[in-house]
C-alpha positions, 0 to 999 in steps of 0.5 A: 277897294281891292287891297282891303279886300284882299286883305279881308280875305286873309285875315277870314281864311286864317279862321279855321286854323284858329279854330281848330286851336281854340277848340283843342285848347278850349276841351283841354282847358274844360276837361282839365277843370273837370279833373280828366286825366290828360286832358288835353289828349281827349279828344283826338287831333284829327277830329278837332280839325274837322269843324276847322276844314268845314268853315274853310268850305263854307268861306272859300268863295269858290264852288265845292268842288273847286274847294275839294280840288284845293282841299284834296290839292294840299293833302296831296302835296308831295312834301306831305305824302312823303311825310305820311310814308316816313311816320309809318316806316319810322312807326314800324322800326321803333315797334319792331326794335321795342318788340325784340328788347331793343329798348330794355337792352339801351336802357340796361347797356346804359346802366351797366356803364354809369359811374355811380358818382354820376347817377342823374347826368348818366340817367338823363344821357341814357333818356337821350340815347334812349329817345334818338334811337326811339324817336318818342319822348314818350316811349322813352319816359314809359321804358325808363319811368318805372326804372327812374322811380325806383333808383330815385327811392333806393337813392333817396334823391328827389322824385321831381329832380329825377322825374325832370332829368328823364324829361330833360333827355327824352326831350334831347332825344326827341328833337334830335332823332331822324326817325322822330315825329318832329324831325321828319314834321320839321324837315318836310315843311321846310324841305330839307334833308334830314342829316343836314337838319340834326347837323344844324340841330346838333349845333344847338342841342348838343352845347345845352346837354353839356351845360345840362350834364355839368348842372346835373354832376352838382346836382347829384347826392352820394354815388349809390350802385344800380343793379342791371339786368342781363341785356344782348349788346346785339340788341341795340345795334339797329339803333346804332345801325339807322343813325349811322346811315341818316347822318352819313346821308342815305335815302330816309327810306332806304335807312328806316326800311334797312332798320326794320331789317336789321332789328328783325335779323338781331331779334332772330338771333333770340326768340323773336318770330317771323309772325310776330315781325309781321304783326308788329310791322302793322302795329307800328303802322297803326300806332301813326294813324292819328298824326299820319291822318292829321298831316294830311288833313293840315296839308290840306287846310293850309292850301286854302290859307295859302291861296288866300294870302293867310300865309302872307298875312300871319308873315307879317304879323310876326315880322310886325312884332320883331320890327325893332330886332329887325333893324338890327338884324332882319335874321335874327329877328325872322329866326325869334320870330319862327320861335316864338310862333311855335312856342306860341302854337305849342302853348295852345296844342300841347303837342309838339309834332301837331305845333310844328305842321301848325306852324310850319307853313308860315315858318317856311314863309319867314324862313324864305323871306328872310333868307334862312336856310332851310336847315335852320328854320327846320331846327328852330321850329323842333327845338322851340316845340321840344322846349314848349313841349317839356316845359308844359305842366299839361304836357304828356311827358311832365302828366305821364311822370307826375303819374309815375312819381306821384308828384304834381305835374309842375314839379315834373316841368319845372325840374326839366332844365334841360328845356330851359338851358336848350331855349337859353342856348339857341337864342344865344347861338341866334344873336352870336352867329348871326352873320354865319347862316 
């Protein structure tokens, strides 16, 4: 009678995360039927979850203020307050960096050094470049749409070719970044360094952008000369600066709060002011609220699943379902099986980051089990998110170009080859090396 019990308890305490994914993806869908411009970003990701935290309340079979000490217990892990305090340094730099042209000097630097036989491989490494040294996908296409539209109607190449060519580097870069919400989402559940995770990472991403590249070369039309606006070189060295310092292995904190000091001294050399530092320091801030306040409020449901035995529940499940890999090789089919569960959550959520906090508890529970390092489940879980994320026709990257083109949305995730050869190549790399973890 105690097993099923017990298991009675698993299967209920997985309820509230169900439900914050049914009524995110449930709005979603109605808004979407009802015409709502990115429907699925309506309503905010915090709020969502607190009908979720309510239910784990009233099914914890423990007192309330038991059930705050475990709720405020999760919140308050180590792993997710140092992942709350990476977002607003990571918030700070990119607003600081974007406030003094950093952004407009990446992009035209970029520009400046394209072979105009190499248009749409040269567009999607500028979007790469853009979106690591950013750490948004999002940012990235609101900086180079506008450019894009208009290289594409001056070229005459395909607005849904070009459009998917900005995803496909945005995305590149997103996953990749040290300062990207992904990454630091990724490493903290999985409790890795980041320069181990964009090493491993590096690994997988960097042979589906070559593939990418040499796609894009056949795929470009006549060479047609872009004209450039004037850009300061020193502008885009606090990108350079911060990439340097996480991959050589410095403190997280000690690389973001360097290049806030660094972004800020270049933007001194120009016009760029002491209160204007300040305020976008704040803004930078302000702009992490939503997935700073999501975190904790998932750090703090996922406690109550844990303590439930829905962890090792959902664990299971999963290695259920890749019970015939398994005898094969139980790697492999713990490493798909961390896929496929972000894949899935990131279908649900259409947000990336929320996926990857969603299902990184149960990823770091696959990972432990199965006896993949840390890196590499860190890996699988932004890469399989980042492929979910810029392939989705309801996603923000494919609803904010089909605004900027004037194209269908599908038109947009369709052309984002880059997703595709990424998710191609890392399952490839999955089943090759599966014996070198």
């Amino acid at each position: 009678m105690h097993e099923p019990m017990n298991k009675l308890a698993a299967k209920l305490s997985l309820l509230p995360l169900l439900t914050f994914v049914g009524l995110f993806l449930g709005v979603g869908l109605y808004l979407q039927s009802q015409g709502v411009d990115y429907a699925f970003y309506q309503l905010p990701a915090p709020v969502a979850i607190l009908p979720a935290i309510v239910i784990a309340f009233l099914i914890n079979k423990t007192s309330i203020n038991e059930s705050v000490e475990t709720f405020i217990k999760g919140a308050g892990h180590s792993n997710i307050i140092t992942m709350c305090l990476i977002y607003l340094l990571a918030g700070a730099f990119s607003a600081v960096a974007s406030a003094t042209g950093g952004v407009d000097a990446v992009v035209n630097a970029g520009l400046s050094l394209i072979p105009p036989a190499f248009l749409l491989p040269g567009l999607f490494l500028i979007s790469a470049v853009v979106s690591t040294a950013m750490g948004t996908s999002m940012g990235t296409i609101g900086a180079i749409g506008p450019i894009a539209l208009a290289v594409s109607i001056k070229t005459g190449i395909d607005p849904a070719l070009m459009a998917g060519t900005i995803v496909s580097g945005a995305m590149f870069g997103d996953n990749l970044s040290i300062i990207s919400d992904t990454t630091i989402a990724a490493t903290r559940t999985q409790g890795c360094e980041m320069k181990d995770k964009f090493r491993e990472n590096l690994k997988i991403a960097l042979p589906a952008a070559v593939l990418t590249v040499c796609l894009l070369v056949f795929l470009t039309p006549e060479a047609q000369v872009v004209e450039t606006k004037e850009f300061d070189w020193l502008l885009v060295l606090p990108y350079a600066f911060i990439l340097f310092l996480a991959v050589a292995g410095m403190n997280v904190f000690v690389v973001l709060f360097s290049g806030i000091i660094f972004a800020a001294a270049m933007g001194f050399t120009g016009d760029y002011e002491m209160a204007s530092f300040v305020k976008d320091i704040y803004e930078g801030f302000s702009s992490m609220q939503e997935i700073f306040l999501l975190s904790m409020f998932i750090g703090g449901l996922s406690e109550f699943i844990r303590i439930n035995g829905g962890l090792d529940y959902l664990a299971k499940k999963i290695q259920g379902l890749t019970a015939i890999i398994a005898k094969w090789h139980r790697q492999v089919a713990d490493q798909l099986g961390i896929a496929a569960l972000v894949l899935t959550s990131n279908l649900c959520i259409a947000n990336n980051t929320v996926s990857i906090i969603v299902a990184g508890p149960v990823a770091k529970k696959l990972a432990d089990d199965g006896e993949i390092p840390a890196k590499r489940s860190a890996s699988l879980l932004d890469i399989f998110a980042c492929v979910m994320q810029g392939s989705l026709p309801y996603g923000a990257q494919a609803l904010l170009l089909g605004a900027t083109f004037k194209i269908s949305p599908w038109d947009v995730s369709t052309s984002s080859y880059y997703c595709f050869i990424l998710a191609i190549t890392a399952v490839t790399i999955i089943c090759l090396k599966r014996n070198k973890l």
